[in-house]
C-alpha positions as CSV (number, residue, x, y, z in Angstrom):
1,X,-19.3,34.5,0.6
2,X,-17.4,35.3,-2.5
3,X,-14.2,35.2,-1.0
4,X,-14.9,31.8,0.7
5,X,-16.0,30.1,-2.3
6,X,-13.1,31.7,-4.2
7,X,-10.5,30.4,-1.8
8,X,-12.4,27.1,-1.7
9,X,-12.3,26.5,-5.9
10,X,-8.2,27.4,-5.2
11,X,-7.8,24.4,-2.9
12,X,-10.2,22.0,-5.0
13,X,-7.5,23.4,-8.0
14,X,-4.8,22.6,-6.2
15,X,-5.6,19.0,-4.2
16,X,-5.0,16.7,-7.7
17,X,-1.4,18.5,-7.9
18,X,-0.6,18.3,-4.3
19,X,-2.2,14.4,-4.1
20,X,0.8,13.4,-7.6
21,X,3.5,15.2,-5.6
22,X,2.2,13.5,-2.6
23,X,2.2,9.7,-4.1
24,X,5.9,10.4,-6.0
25,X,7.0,11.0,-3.0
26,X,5.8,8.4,-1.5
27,X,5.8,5.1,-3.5
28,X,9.2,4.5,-2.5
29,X,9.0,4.4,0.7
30,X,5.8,2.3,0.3
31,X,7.1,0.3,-1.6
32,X,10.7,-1.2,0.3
33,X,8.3,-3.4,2.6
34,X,7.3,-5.4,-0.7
35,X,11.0,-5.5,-2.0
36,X,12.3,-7.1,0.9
37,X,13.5,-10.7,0.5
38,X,14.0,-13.2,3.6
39,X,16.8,-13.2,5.8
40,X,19.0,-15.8,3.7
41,X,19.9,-13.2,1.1
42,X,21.6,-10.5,3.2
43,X,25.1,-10.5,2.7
44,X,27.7,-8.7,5.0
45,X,30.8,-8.2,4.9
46,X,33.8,-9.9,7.9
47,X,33.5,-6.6,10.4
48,X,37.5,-4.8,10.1
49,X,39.7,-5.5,12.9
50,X,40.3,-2.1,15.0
51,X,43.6,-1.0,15.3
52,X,43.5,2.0,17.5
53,X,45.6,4.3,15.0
54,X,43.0,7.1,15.2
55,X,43.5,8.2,18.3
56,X,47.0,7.9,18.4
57,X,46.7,9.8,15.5
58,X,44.7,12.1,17.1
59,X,46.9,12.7,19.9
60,X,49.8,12.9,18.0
61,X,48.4,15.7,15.6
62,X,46.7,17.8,19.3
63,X,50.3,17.8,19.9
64,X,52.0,19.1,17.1
C-alpha cells in the first residue's frame, strides 16, 4: 500500500507541471482559429510562370 500511495503523491506532484507545459504548448494552436480574419484580407501573390529549365537542367547535369 505504501508503494501505491507513494507513486500516487508522485503523479499528483507532477500533474500542475505537466498541465503548464501542456497549455504553453497549446495556446497557439488554440488560438489561430480566433486570429483568423475573413477572406477579403488574404493577399497572394501572381503564381510564376514555369519555364521548364529544371529539368533541362536536370538532364543536362545526368549527362555530364
Amino acid at each position: 500500500m505504501n508503494r501505491i500511495s507513494a507513486t500516487a503523491l508522485k503523479t499528483l506532484r507532477l500533474l500542475p507541471r505537466a498541465m503548464l507545459i501542456l497549455m504553453l504548448l497549446a495556446a497557439p494552436v488554440l488560438a489561430v482559429p480566433t486570429m483568423r480574419a475573413g477572406n477579403g484580407s488574404t493577399i497572394e501573390a501572381p503564381a510564376p510562370k514555369k519555364t521548364g529549365v529544371g529539368l533541362v537542367l536536370l538532364i543536362s547535369l545526368q549527362r555530364g
